[in-house]
C-alpha positions as CSV (number, residue, x, y, z in Angstrom):
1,X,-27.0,84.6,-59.8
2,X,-27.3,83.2,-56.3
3,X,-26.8,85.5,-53.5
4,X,-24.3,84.0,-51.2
5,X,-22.9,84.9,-47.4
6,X,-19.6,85.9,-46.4
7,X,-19.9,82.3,-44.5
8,X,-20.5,80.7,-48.1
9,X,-24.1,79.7,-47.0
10,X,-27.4,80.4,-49.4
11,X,-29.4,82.9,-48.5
12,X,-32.5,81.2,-47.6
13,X,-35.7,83.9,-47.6
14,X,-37.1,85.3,-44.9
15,X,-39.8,83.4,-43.4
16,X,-43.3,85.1,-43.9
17,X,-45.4,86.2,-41.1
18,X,-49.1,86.0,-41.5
19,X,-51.3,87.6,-38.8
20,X,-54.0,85.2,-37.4
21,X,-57.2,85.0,-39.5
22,X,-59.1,85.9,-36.4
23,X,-59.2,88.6,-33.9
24,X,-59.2,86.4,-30.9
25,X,-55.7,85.1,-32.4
26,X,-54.3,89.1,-33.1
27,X,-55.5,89.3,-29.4
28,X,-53.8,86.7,-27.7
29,X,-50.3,87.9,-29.7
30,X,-51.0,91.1,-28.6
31,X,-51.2,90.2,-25.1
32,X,-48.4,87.5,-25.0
33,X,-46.7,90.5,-26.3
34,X,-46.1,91.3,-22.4
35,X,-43.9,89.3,-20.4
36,X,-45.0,90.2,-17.2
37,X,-47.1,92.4,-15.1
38,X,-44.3,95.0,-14.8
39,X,-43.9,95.4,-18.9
40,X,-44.2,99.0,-20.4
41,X,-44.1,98.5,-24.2
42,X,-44.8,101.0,-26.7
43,X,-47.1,101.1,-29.8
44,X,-44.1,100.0,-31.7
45,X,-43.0,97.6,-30.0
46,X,-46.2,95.4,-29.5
47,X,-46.5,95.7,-32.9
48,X,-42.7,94.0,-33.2
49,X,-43.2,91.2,-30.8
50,X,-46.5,90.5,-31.8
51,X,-45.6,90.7,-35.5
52,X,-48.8,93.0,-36.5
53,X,-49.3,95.8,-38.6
54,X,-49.0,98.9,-36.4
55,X,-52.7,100.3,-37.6
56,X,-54.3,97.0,-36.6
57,X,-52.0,96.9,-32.7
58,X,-53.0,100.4,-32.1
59,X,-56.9,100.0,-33.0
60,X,-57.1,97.0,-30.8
61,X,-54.9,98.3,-27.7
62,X,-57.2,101.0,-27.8
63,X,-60.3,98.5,-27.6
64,X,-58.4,96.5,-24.7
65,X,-58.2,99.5,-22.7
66,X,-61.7,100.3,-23.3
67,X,-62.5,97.5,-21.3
68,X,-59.8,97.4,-18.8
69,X,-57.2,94.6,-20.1
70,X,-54.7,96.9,-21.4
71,X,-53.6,100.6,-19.7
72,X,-51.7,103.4,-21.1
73,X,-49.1,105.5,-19.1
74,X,-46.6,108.3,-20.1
75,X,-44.1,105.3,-20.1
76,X,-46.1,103.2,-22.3
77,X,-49.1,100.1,-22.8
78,X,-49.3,97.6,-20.0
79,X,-51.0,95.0,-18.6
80,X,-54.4,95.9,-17.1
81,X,-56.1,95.1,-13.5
82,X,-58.4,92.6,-15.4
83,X,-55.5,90.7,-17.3
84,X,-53.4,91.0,-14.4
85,X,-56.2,89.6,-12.3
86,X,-56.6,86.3,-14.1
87,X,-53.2,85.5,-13.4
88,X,-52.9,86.8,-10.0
89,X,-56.1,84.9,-8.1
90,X,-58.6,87.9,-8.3
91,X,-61.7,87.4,-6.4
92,X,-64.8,86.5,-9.4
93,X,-67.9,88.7,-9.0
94,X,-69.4,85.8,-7.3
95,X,-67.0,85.3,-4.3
96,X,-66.9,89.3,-3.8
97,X,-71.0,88.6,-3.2
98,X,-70.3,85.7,-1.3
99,X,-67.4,87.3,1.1
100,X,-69.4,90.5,1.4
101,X,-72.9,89.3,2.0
102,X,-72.5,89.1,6.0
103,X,-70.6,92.2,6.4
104,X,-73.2,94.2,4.7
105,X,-76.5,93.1,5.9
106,X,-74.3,93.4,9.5
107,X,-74.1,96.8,8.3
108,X,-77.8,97.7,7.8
109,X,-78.8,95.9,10.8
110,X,-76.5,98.5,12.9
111,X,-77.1,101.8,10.9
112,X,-80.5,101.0,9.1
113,X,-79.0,102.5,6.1
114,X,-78.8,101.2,2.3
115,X,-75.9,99.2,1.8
116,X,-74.5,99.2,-1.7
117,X,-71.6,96.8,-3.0
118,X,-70.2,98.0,-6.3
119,X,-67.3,97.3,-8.4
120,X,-65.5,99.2,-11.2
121,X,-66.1,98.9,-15.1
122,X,-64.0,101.6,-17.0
123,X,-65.2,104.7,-15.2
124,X,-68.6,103.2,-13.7
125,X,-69.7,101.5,-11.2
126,X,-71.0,98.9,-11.3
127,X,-73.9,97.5,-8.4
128,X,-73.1,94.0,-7.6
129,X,-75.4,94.3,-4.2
130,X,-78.0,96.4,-2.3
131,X,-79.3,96.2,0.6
132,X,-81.5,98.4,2.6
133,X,-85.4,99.2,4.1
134,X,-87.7,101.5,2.7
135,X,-85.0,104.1,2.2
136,X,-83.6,101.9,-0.5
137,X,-86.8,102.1,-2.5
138,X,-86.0,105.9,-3.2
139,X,-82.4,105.3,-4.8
140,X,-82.4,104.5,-8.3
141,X,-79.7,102.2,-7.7
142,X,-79.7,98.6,-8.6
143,X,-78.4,95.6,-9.3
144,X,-76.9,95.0,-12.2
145,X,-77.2,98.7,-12.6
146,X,-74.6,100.9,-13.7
147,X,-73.8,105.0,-12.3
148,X,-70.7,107.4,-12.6
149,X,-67.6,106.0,-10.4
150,X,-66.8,109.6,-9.6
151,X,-70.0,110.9,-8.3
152,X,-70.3,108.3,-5.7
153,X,-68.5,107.4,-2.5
154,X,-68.3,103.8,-3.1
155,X,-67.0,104.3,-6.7
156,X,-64.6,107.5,-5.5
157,X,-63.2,105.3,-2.9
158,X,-62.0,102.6,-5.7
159,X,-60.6,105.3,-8.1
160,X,-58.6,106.6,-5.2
161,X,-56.5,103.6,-5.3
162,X,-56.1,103.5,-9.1
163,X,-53.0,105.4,-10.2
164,X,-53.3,109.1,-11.5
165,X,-52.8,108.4,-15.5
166,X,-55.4,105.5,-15.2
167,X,-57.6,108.0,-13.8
168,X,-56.9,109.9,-16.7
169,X,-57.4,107.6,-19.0
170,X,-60.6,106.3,-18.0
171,X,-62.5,110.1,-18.2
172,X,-60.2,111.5,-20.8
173,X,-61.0,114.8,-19.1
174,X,-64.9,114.2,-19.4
175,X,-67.0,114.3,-16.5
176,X,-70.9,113.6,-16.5
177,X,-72.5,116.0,-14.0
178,X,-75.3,114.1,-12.6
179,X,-76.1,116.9,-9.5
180,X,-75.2,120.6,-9.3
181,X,-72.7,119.0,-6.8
182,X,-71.0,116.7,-8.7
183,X,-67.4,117.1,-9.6
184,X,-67.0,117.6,-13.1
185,X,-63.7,119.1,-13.6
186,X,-60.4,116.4,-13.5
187,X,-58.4,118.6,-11.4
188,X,-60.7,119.0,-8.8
189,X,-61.6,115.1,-9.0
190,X,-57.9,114.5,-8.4
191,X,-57.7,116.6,-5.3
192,X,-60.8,114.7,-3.7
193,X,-58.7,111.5,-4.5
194,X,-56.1,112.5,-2.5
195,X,-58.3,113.3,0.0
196,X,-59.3,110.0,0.6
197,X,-55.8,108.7,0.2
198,X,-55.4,110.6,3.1
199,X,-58.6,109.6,4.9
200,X,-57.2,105.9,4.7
201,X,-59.3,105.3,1.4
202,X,-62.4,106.9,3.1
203,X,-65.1,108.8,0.5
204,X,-67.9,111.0,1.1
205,X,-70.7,111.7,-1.1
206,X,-73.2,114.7,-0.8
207,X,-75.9,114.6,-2.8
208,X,-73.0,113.9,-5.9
209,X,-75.1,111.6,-7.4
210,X,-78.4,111.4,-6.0
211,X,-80.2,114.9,-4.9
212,X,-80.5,114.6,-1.3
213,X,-78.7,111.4,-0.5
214,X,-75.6,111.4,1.8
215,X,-73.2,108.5,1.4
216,X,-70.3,107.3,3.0
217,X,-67.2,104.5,1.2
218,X,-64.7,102.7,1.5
219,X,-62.7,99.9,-0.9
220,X,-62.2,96.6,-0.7
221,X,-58.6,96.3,-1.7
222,X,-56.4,93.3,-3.4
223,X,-52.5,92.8,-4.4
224,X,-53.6,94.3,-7.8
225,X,-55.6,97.5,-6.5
226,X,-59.3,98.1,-5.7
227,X,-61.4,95.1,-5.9
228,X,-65.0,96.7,-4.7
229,X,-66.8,99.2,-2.8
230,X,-68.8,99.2,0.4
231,X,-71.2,102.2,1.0
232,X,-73.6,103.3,3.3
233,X,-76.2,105.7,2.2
234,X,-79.3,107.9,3.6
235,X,-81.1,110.7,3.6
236,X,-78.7,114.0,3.6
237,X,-81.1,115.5,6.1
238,X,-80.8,112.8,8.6
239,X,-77.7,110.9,8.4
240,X,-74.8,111.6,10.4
241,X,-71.9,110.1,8.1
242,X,-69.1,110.4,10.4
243,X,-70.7,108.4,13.0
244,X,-71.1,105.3,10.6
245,X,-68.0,105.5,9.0
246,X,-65.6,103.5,11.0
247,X,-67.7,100.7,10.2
248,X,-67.9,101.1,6.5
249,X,-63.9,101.1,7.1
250,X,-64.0,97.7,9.5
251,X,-66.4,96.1,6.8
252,X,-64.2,96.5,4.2
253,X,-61.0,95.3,5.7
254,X,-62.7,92.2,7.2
255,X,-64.2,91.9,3.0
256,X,-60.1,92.3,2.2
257,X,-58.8,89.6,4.4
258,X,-61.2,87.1,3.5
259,X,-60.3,87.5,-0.1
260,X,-56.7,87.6,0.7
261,X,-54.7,86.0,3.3
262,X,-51.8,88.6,2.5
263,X,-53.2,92.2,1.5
264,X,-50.3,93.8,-0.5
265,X,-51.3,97.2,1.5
266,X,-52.4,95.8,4.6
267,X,-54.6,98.4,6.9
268,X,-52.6,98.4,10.1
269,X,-55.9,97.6,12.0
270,X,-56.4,101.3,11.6
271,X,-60.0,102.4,11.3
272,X,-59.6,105.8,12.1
273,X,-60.0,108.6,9.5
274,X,-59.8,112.5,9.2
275,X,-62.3,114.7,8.4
């Protein structure tokens, strides 16, 4: 017997939903799963819009997060800074270089320090540029090369941008010690944050990551967050950090401005900080 409708209409079946052979396709519905920037979805409800087994939504949000195109709050999944930036005109690798590269050799030539450009991946930092004399042959830093965001001031000046549960999510409460003075504890890494926050987005390293290297940061910024970070580093016996600061400050507003006609957070063409 034929099931009919109160409206007299067959019943047709529902349509079947197959998910996409391939995991670039489970991907992309995953993503398109978002409307905007501003969406908070939970597990569930990717897994509605998107028309997936839960199992398989929650393995590969977990994976996008990994590497920074998805983020988890206490109010749910959203977008992350590298989704959001292909949308949003966030500078390549290439044009940070390419914007930066006056600033910073300006900046050796007046302090003689090493000059370090960085950017984030996950909880690292990542070296897109050094420069720097024969100081800068006894960092291990280079380029290309890779080193805790939170025991440096270049990488602590980015995370200090980044909101508190991203923070969170990116250690998972694990911190790699690389010094005896490096922070290791979330709490404490939190309060040095906010620290900076308050220093208008200035970091200090001493001898965090390196033994006996001083360091002093500061973040490039775009609409989206922290794009980079400019440091100056030298030797912890020698260096006088607050001296140099206001123009690792300078250098990475005039790095903002040419990435971005219209910072979100403009800097008030402030470049003074508190110690």
């Amino acid at each position: 017997m034929t099931a009919v409708h109160p409206v007299g209409l067959i019943a047709s079946p529902a349509p079947s939903h197959e998910p996409p052979p391939s995991m670039v396709g489970r991907i992309t519905l995953i993503l398109d799963a978002f409307d905007d920037g501003d969406s908070r979805l939970t597990v569930e409800e990717v897994a509605r819009r998107a028309q997936l087994p839960r199992s398989t939504v929650h393995r590969i949000l977990d994976q996008l997060m990994q590497l920074n195109w998805v983020e988890h709050t206490r109010s749910g999944y959203c977008l992350g800074r590298r989704a959001l930036g292909l949308g949003s005109g966030e500078a390549s690798h290439d044009e940070i270089r390419t914007a930066a590269a006056p600033l910073l050799h300006e900046l050796h030539l007046q302090t003689g320090m090493v000059v370090h450009l960085t950017v984030l991946s996950g909880s690292e930092s990542v070296y897109l540029d050094k420069i720097g004399g024969r100081f800068a042959t006894t960092l291990p830093s280079m380029v290309g090369g890779r080193r805790p965001a939170h025991s440096t001031a270049g990488g602590k000046s980015m995370l200090a941008w980044l909101d508190p549960e991203r923070v969170d999510n990116l250690y998972n409460g694990r911190l790699g010690r690389r010094t005896e003075q490096t922070i290791t504890d979330i709490s404490t890494l939190h309060q040095e944050l906010h620290r900076i926050r308050q220093r208008r987005g200035l970091a200090f390293d001493h001898g965090e990551s390196v033994r006996g290297v001083a360091c002093v940061g500061a973040a490039v910024r775009g609409q989206s967050g922290p794009i980079a970070g400019i440091s100056l580093c030298g030797d912890a016996r020698t260096v006088w950090l607050e001296r140099v600061a206001p123009l690792v400050v300078d250098a990475a507003k005039q790095v903002s401005q040419a990435l971005s006609s219209a910072p979100s957070q403009p800097w008030n063409g402030d470049s003074s900080y508190e110690t």
